[in-house]
N, C-alpha and C positions, 0 to 999 in steps of 0.2 A: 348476135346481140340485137333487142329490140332495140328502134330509132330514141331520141329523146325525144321527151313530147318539147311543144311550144308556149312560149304566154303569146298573150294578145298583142304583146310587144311585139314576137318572135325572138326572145330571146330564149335556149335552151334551157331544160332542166331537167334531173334525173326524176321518176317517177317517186323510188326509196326516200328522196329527200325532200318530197312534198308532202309526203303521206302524215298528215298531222292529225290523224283518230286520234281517237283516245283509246290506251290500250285496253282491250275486251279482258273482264274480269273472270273469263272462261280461257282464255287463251290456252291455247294446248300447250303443254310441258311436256318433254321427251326427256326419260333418264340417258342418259351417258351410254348407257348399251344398248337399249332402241334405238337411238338415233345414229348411231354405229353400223347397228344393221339396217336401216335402210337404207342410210349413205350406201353400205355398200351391193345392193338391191337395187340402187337405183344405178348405179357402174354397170355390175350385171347386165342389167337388163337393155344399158346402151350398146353395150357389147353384145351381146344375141342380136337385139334387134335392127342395131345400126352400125353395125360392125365398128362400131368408134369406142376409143380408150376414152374415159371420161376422169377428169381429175376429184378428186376428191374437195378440193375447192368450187367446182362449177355442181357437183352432185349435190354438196351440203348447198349451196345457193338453189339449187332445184327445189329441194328440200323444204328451205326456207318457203319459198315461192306456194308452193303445196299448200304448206301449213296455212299459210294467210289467205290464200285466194280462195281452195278448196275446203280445207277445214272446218269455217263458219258454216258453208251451206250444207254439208252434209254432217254434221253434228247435231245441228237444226233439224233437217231430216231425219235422223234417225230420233231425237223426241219428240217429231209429230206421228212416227208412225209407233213408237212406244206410247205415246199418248192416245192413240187410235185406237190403237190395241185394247189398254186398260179402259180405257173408256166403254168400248163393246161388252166385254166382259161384265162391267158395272152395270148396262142397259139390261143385261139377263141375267145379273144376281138371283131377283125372286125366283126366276123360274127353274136357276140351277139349285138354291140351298135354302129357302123357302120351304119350311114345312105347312101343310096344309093343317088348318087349325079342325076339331071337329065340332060341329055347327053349338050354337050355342040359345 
């Protein structure tokens, strides 16, 4: 379990119960049965890789964790490189569908 952080004070506090964003209006949503399966993907995969039984309460908090920490940045990432993409594509439109006129 990470430490609690501190105030200035040095009084304790949970990180979950500081966190006052505002909730992102992209927030990922899992149906009911993705998120089932990775809960249980992520048991799995403690089990292979760290021989440890993992509760279905600490997986779904793993989960959690995922979603908010990791999700933003690589959601991001992937419409900069979809944006990258279509972009390219757009720089050599004329050259790919461009009919040459003839002179006039």
């Amino acid at each position: 379990m990470l430490p609690a952080r501190t105030t200035r004070t040095g009084s304790a506090y949970s990180s979950a119960m500081t966190d006052r964003r505002p909730p992102s209006p992209m927030r990922i949503q899992l149906s009911d049965e993705r998120r089932a399966h990775l809960i249980d993907a992520i048991r799995q995969q403690f089990r292979v890789d760290f021989d440890e039984d993992l509760s279905a309460f600490r997986a779904e908090s793993l989960l959690d964790f995922f979603l908010r920490e990791l999700g933003p940045p690589v959601y991001n990432q992937g419409v900069r490189d979809a944006a990258s993409f279509v972009q390219d594509k757009l720089l050599d439109i004329e050259g790919e569908i461009f009919e040459r006129e003839p002179p006039t």
